[in-house]
C-alpha positions as CSV (number, residue, x, y, z in Angstrom):
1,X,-3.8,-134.5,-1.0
2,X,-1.1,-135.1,-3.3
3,X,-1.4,-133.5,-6.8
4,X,-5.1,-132.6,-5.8
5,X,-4.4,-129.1,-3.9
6,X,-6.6,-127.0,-3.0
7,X,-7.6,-124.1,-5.5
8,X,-10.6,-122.0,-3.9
9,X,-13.1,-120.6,-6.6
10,X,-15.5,-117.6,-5.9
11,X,-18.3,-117.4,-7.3
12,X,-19.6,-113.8,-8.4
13,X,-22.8,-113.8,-10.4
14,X,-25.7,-113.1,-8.0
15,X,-27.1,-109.3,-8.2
16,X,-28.9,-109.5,-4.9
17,X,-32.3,-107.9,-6.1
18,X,-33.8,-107.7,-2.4
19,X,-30.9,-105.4,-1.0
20,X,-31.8,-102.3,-4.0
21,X,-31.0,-99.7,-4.1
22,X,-27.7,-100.4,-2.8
23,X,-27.4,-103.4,-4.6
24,X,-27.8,-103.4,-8.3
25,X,-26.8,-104.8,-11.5
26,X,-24.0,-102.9,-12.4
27,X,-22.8,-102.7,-8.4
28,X,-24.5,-106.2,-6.3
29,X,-24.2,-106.9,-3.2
30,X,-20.7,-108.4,-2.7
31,X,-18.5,-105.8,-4.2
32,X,-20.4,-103.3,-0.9
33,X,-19.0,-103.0,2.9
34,X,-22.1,-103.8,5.4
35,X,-20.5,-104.9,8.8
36,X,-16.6,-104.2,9.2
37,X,-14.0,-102.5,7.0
38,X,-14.1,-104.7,3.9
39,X,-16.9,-105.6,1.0
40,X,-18.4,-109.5,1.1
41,X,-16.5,-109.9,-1.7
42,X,-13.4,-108.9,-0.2
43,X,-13.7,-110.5,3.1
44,X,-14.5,-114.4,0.7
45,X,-10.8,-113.6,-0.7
46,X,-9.5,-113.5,3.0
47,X,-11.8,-116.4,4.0
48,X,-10.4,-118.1,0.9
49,X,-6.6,-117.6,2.1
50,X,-6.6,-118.8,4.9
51,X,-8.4,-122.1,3.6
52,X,-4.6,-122.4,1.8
53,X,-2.5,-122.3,5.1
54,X,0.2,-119.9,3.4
55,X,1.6,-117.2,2.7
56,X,-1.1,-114.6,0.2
57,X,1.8,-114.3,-2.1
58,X,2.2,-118.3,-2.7
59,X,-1.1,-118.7,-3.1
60,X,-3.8,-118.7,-5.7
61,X,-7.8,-118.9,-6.2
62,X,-10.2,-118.8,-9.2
63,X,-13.3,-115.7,-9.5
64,X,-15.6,-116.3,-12.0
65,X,-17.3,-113.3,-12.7
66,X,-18.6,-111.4,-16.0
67,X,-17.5,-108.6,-17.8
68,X,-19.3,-105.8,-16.0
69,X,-17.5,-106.5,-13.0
70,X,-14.0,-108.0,-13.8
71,X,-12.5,-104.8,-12.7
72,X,-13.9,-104.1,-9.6
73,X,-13.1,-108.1,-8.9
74,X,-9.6,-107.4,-9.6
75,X,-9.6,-104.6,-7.9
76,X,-11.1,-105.3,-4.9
77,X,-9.0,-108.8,-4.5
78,X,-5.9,-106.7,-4.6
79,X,-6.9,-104.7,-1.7
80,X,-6.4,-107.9,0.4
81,X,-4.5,-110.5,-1.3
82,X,-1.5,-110.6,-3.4
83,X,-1.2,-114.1,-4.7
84,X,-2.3,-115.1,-7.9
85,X,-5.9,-114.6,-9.1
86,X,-7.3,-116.4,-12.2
87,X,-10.1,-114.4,-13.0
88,X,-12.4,-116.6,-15.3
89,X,-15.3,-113.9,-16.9
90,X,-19.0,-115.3,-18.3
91,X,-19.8,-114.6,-21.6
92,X,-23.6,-115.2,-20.2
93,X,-25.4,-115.9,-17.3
94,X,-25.9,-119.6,-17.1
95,X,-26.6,-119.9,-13.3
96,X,-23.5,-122.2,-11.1
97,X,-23.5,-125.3,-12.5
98,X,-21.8,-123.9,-15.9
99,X,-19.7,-121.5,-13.9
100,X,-18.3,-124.4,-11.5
101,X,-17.9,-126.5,-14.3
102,X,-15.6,-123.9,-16.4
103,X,-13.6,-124.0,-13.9
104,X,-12.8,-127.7,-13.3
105,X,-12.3,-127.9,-17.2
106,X,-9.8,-125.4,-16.0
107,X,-8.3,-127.0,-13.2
108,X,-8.9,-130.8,-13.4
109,X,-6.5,-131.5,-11.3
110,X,-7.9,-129.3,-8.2
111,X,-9.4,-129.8,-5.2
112,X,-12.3,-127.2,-5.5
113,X,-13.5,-125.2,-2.5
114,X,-16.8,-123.2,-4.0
115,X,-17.8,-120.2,-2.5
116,X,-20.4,-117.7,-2.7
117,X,-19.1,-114.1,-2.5
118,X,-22.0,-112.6,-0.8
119,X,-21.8,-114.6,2.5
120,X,-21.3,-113.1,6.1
121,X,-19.1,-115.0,8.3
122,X,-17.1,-113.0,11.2
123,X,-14.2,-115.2,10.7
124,X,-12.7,-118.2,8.9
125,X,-12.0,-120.5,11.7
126,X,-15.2,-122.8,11.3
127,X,-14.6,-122.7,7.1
128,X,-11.4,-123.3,7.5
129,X,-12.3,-127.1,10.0
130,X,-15.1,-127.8,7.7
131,X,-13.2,-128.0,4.9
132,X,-10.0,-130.0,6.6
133,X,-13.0,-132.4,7.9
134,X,-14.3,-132.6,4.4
135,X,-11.2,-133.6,2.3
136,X,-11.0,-136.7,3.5
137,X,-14.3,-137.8,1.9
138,X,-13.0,-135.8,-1.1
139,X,-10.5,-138.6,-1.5
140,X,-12.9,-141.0,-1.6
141,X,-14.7,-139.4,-4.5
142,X,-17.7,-137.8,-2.2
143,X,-18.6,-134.3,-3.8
144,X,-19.3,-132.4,-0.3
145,X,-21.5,-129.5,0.7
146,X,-21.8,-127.8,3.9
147,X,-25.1,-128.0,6.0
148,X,-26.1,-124.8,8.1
149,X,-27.5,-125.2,11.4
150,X,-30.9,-123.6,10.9
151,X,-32.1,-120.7,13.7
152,X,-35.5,-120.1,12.3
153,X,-38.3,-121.3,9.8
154,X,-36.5,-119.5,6.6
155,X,-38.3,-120.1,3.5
156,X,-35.6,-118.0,1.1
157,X,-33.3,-121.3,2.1
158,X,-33.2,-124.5,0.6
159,X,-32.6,-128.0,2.8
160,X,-30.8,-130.4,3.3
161,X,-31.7,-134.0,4.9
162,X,-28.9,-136.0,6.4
163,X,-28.6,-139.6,5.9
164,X,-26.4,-142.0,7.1
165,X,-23.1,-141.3,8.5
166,X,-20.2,-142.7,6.2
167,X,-18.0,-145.2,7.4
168,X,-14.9,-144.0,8.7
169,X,-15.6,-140.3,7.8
170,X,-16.3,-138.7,11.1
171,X,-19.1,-135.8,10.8
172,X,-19.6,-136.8,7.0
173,X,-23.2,-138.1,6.1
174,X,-24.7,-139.0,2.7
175,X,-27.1,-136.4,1.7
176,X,-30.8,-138.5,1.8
177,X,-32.6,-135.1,-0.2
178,X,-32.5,-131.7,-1.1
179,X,-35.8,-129.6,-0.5
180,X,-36.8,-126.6,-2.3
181,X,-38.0,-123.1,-0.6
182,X,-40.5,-124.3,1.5
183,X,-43.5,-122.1,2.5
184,X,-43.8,-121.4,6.3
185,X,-45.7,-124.1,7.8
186,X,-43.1,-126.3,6.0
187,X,-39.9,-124.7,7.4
188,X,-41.4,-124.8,10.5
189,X,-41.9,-128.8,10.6
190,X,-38.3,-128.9,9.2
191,X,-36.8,-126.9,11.8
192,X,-38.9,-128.8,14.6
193,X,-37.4,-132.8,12.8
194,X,-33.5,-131.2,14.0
195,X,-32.8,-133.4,11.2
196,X,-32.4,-130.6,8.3
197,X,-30.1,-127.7,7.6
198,X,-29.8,-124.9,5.5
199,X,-28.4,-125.3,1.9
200,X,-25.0,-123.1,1.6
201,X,-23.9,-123.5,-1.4
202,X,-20.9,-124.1,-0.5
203,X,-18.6,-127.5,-2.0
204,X,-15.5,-129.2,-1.2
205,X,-15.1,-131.9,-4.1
206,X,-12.2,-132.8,-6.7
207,X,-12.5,-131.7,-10.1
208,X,-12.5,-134.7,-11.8
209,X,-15.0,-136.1,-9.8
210,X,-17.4,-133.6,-10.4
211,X,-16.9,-133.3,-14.1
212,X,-17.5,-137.3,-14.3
213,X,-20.9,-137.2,-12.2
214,X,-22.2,-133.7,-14.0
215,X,-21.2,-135.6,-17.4
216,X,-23.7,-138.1,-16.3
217,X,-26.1,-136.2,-15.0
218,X,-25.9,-133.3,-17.4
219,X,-23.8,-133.9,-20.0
220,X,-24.9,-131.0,-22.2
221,X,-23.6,-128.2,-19.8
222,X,-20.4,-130.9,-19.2
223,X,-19.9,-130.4,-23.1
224,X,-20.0,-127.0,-23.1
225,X,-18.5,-125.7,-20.7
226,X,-15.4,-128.6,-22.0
227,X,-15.2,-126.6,-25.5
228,X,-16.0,-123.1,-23.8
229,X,-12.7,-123.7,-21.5
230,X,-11.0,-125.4,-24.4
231,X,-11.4,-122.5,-26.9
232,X,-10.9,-119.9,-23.5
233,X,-8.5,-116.8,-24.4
234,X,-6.0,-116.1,-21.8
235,X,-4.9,-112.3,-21.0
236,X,-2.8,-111.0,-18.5
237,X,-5.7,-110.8,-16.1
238,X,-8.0,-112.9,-17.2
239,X,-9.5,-116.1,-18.5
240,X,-12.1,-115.5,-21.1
241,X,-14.6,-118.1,-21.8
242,X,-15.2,-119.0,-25.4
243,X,-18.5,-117.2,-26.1
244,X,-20.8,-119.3,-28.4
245,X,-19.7,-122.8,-26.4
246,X,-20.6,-121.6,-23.2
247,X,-23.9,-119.7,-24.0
248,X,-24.9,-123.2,-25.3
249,X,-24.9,-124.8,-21.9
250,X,-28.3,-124.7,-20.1
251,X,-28.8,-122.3,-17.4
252,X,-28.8,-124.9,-14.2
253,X,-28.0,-124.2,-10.5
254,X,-25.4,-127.1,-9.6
255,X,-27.9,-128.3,-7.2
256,X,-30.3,-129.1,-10.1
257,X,-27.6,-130.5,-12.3
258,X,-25.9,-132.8,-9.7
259,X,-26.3,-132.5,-6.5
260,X,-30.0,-134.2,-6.8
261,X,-29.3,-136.8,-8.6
262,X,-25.7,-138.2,-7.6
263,X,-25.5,-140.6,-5.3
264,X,-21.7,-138.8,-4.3
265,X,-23.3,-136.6,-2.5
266,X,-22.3,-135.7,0.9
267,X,-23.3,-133.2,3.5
268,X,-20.6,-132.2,6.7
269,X,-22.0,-129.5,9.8
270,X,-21.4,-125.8,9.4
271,X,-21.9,-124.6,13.2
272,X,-20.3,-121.1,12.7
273,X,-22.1,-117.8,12.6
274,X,-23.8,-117.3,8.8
275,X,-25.8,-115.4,6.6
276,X,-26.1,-114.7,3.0
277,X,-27.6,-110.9,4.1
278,X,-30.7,-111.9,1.9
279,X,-32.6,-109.5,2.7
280,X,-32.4,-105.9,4.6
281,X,-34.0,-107.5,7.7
282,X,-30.4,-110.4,8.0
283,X,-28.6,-106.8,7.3
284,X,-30.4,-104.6,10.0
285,X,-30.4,-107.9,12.3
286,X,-26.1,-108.7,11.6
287,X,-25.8,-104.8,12.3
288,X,-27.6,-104.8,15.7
289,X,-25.7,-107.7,16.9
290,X,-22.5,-106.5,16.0
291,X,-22.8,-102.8,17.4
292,X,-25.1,-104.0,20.4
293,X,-27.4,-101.2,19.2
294,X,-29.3,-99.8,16.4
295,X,-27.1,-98.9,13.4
296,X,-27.8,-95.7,13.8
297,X,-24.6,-93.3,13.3
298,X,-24.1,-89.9,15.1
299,X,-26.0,-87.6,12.5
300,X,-29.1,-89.7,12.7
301,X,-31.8,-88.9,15.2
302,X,-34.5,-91.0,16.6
303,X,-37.3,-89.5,19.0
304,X,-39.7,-92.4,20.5
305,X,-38.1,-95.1,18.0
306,X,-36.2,-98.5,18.1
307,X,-35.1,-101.2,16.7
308,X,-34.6,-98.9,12.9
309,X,-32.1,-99.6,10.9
310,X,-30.5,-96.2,8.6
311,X,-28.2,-97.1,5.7
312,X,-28.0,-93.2,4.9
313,X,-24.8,-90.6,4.0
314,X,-27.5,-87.6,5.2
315,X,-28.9,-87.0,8.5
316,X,-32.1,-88.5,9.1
317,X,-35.1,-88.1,11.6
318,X,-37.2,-90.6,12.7
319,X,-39.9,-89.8,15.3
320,X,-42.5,-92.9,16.6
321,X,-41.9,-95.3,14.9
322,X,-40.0,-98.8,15.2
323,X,-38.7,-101.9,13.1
324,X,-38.0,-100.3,10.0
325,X,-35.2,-99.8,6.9
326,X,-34.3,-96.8,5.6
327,X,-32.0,-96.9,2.9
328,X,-30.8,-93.6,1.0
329,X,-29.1,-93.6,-2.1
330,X,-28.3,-90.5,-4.5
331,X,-31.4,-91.6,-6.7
332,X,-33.4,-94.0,-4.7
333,X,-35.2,-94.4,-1.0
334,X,-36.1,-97.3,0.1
335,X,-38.5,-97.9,3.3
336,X,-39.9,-100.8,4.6
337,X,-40.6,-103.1,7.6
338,X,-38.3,-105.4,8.4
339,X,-41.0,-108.0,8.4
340,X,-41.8,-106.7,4.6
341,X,-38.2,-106.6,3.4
342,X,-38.0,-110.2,0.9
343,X,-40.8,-107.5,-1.0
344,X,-38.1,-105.2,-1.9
345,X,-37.3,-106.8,-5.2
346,X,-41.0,-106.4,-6.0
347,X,-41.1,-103.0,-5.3
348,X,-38.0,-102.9,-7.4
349,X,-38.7,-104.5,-10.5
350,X,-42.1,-102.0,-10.7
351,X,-40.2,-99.1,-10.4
352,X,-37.8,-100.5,-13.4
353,X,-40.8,-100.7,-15.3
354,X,-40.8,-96.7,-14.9
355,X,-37.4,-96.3,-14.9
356,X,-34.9,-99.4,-16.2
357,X,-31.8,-97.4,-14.8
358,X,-32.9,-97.9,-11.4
359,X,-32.4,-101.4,-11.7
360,X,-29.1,-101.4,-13.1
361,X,-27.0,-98.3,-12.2
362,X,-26.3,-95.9,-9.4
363,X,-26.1,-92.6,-10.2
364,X,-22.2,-92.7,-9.7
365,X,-21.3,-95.3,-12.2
366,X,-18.2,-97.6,-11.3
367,X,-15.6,-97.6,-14.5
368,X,-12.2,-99.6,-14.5
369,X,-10.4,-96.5,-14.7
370,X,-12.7,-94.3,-11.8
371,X,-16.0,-93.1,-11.2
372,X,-18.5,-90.7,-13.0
373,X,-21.7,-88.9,-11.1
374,X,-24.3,-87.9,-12.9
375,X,-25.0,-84.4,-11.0
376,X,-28.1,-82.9,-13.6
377,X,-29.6,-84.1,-16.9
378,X,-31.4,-82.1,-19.0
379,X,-33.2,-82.6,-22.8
380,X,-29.8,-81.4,-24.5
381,X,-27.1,-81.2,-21.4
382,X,-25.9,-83.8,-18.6
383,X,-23.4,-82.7,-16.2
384,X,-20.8,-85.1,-14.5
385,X,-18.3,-85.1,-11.8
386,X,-16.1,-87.3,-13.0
387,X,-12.8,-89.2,-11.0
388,X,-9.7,-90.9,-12.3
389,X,-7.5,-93.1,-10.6
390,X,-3.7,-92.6,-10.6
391,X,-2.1,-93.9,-13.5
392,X,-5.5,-94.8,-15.1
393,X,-6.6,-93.6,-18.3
394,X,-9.7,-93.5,-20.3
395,X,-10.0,-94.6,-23.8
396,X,-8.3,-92.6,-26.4
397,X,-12.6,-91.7,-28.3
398,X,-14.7,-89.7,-30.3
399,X,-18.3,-88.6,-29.8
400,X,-20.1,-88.7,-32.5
401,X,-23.4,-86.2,-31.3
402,X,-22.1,-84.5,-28.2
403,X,-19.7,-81.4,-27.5
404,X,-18.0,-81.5,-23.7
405,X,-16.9,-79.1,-21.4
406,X,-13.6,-80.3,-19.0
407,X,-12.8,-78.3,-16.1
408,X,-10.2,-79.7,-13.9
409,X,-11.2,-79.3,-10.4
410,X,-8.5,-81.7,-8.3
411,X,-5.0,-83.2,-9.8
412,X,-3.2,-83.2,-12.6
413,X,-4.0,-84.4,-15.9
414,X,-2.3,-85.5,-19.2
415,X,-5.4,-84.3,-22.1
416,X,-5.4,-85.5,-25.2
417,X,-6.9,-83.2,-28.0
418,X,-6.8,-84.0,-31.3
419,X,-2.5,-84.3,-32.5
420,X,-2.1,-82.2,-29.4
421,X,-0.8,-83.6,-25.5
422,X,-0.8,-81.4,-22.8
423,X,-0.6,-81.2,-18.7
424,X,-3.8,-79.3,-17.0
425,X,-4.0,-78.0,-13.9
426,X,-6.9,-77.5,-11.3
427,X,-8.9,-75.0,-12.5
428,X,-8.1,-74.6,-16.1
429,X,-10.9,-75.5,-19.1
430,X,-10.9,-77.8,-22.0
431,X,-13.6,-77.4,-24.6
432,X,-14.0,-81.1,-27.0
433,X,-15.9,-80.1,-30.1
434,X,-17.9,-83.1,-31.6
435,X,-15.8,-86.0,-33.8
436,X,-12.4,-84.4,-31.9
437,X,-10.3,-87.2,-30.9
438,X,-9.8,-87.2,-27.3
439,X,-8.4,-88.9,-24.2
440,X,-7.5,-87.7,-20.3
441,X,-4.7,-89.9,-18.8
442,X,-3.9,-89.8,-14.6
443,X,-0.1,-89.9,-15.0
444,X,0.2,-88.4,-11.0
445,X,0.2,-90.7,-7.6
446,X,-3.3,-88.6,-6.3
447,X,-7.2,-88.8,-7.9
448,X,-8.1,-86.4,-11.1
449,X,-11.2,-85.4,-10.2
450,X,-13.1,-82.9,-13.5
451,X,-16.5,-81.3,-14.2
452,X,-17.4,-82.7,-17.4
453,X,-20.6,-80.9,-19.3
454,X,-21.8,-82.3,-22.1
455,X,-23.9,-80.4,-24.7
456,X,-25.9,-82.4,-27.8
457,X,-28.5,-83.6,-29.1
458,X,-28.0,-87.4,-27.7
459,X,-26.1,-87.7,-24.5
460,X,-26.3,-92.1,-24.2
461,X,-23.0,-93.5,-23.0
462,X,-23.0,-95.2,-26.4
463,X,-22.1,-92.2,-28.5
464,X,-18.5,-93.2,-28.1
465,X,-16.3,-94.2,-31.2
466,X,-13.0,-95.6,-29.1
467,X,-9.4,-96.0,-31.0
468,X,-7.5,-96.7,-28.4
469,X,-8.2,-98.6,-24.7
470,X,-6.3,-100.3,-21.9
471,X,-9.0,-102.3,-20.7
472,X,-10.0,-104.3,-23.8
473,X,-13.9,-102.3,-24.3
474,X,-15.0,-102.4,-27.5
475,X,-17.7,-99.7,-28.6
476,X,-19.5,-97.8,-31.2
477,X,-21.6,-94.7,-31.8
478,X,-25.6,-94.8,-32.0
């Protein structure tokens, strides 16, 4: 490939809406474990190493994700790879085509592999062909995608139609149309032609050769996205977009924006086993398959039932009844039929109406330097479990309308109070009057685990004033 090596890019903006309550704004889909040891996200980083044929500490891949989760990105790809990551963070949602095309700004001179982060494959062997049997075509200026061989009338998947085979590109065929979601009479006739696959969203193509067809077929994202990687700010982690540049760009799937007009297009066979777990039905059916049995641990009891699928940390019951999805959070049960589950982002988006949160957050709150768990909330108090990595610290901050209560329960911590630094141990009390500069620091090798209670009149997350912070946040008091 000469100069043009591969750089695989993740992409990590989808919130997956129909797996709530597990997945949510704050925490989606691909950052959670459903089948095997690691998180979708996770197991896309492995997928993406081995598409580079060496070693994890030679090589390197993009992310592109947004602020909210740049932590747990970096976080999570460090569990499993220990190359280089460029992690490229979204000022604003603008859909794939802007995010794909930051990064080829980025890296014109890059063979891109796109992938989702929230797909299921068991392994990386068929990726890994697809992508070998792509870059030829690649070469000759052909931006590729990878059809999936469809097993059922799905309507939550576009298609793909196959043209003609190119010359000299074995497996490679020009892509004669993309179709939309079809309804179900519609799937079914496409699945019956055997001439139409699934849409993965997956792309093998050169930068530059993607940046000159989306410059002709959508040159107002191609100019943003060119000043928004221009102006881009470059930390020790991470990439950031320039802000106003990018939120300029239309918000356009890449599909849209190229792929259905460009004549480039080209469409090679995915054969493997697949699934973008779009629903809690692909989750309870991926679980079955790979446990040969309901996913049903230990605790859980079923009298007179089948085919139910329990996502649950407490024991639960079910007695006569079959086919369904239970899903317990520490705020939220979901239940549905597995027939019913593409509703669950219905049922989702009412209940947000009622209460927003539920949409966004769980009630244990990721942070880049732990975890908190909102354990009660009252008019005036809210009490917290709260947990702090080794070596992590959080910001050095004032609150403005709230007094807390620390009481060490696990650790060791370095607290900060006022001019004053001292070591706690388990057990012992801190008391934070309002406006006293504060700050607890994990200077040990195990978790700091507290009890924090918080007394006041306004207890948002916003009532923060912070002087001092390791991860870049930025805040102020309401």
């Amino acid at each position: 490939m000469g100069s043009f090596s591969l750089l695989p890019v993740i992409l990590c903006g989808g919130s997956g809406t129909r797996l709530w309550p597990l997945s949510r704004e704050s925490y989606p889909k691909q950052f959670h474990r459903f089948i095997g040891a690691n998180t979708l996200f996770e197991d896309t980083v492995i997928r993406a190493v081995a598409l580079l044929g060496t070693t994890s500490s030679s090589a390197e891949i993009a992310i592109v994700c947004n602020e909210t989760h740049r932590f747990m990105a970096a976080e999570q790809a460090a569990r499993v790879f220990s190359g280089k990551v460029h992690i490229i963070l979204e000022p604003a949602a603008r859909n794939t085509a802007p995010a794909i095309a930051a990064v080829a700004h980025l890296f014109t001179n890059k063979t891109l592999v796109v992938l989702p982060s929230d797909h299921y494959m068991p392994t990386a062997q068929t990726l890994v062909h697809c992508v070998n049997a792509a870059l030829p075509a690649t070469v000759q200026g052909y931006l590729v995608t990878f059809g999936i061989t469809p097993t059922s009338p799905e309507t939550g998947y576009g298609y793909i139609a196959a043209g003609q085979l190119i010359q000299d590109l074995p497996g490679i065929s020009k892509v004669a149309k993309f179709l939309e979601k079809p309804n179900l009479e519609v799937a079914k006739t496409l699945l019956a032609s055997g001439t139409h696959t699934w849409n993965s969203g997956m792309f093998v193509m050169r930068a530059a050769d993607f940046l000159s067809e989306l410059k002709t077929y959508a040159p107002a994202v191609f100019e943003a996205t060119q000043t928004a990687a221009a102006q881009a700010k470059f930390e020790t982690d991470f990439v950031r977009l320039d802000k106003a540049a990018f939120e300029s760009s239309p918000s356009i799937s890449v599909d849209y924006a190229v792929f259905e007009h460009t004549t480039q297009a080209a469409v090679t066979p995915f054969n493997g086993t697949w699934s973008d777990l779009g629903s809690w039905s692909a989750v309870a059916d991926l679980a079955s398959n790979n446990s040969g049995a309901d996913d049903a641990p230990t605790q859980h009891v079923q009298i007179d039932s089948s085919s139910n699928h329990i996502h649950a940390s407490k024991p639960v019951a079910l007695v006569g009844v079959n086919d369904l999805v239970i899903v317990d959070t520490e705020d939220a049960l979901l239940i549905t039929h597995k027939a019913n589950s593409q509703q669950v982002k219905d049922a989702m988006a009412l209940l947000a109406k009622r209460t927003p949160d539920l949409a966004k957050n769980h009630r244990k709150v990721q942070r880049p330097w732990g975890w908190y768990d909102s354990l009660d909330v009252g008019t005036n108090h809210q009490v917290k479990r709260i947990m702090v990595k080794p070596g992590a610290s959080i910001s050095l901050q004032t609150h403005e309308h709230r007094a807390e209560h620390w009481v060490i329960i696990k650790g060791e911590a370095q607290i900060t109070l006022g001019k004053e630094v001292k070591t706690y141990q388990r057990y012992e009390h801190v008391f934070i009057p309002k406006q006293c500069l504060h700050r607890l620091q994990n200077v040990s090798k195990t978790d700091v685990e507290l009890i924090e209670v918080q007394c006041g009149d306004y207890l948002g997350e916003d009532d923060i004033v912070r002087y001092e912070d390791v991860y870049g946040r930025v805040a102020t008091p309401k």
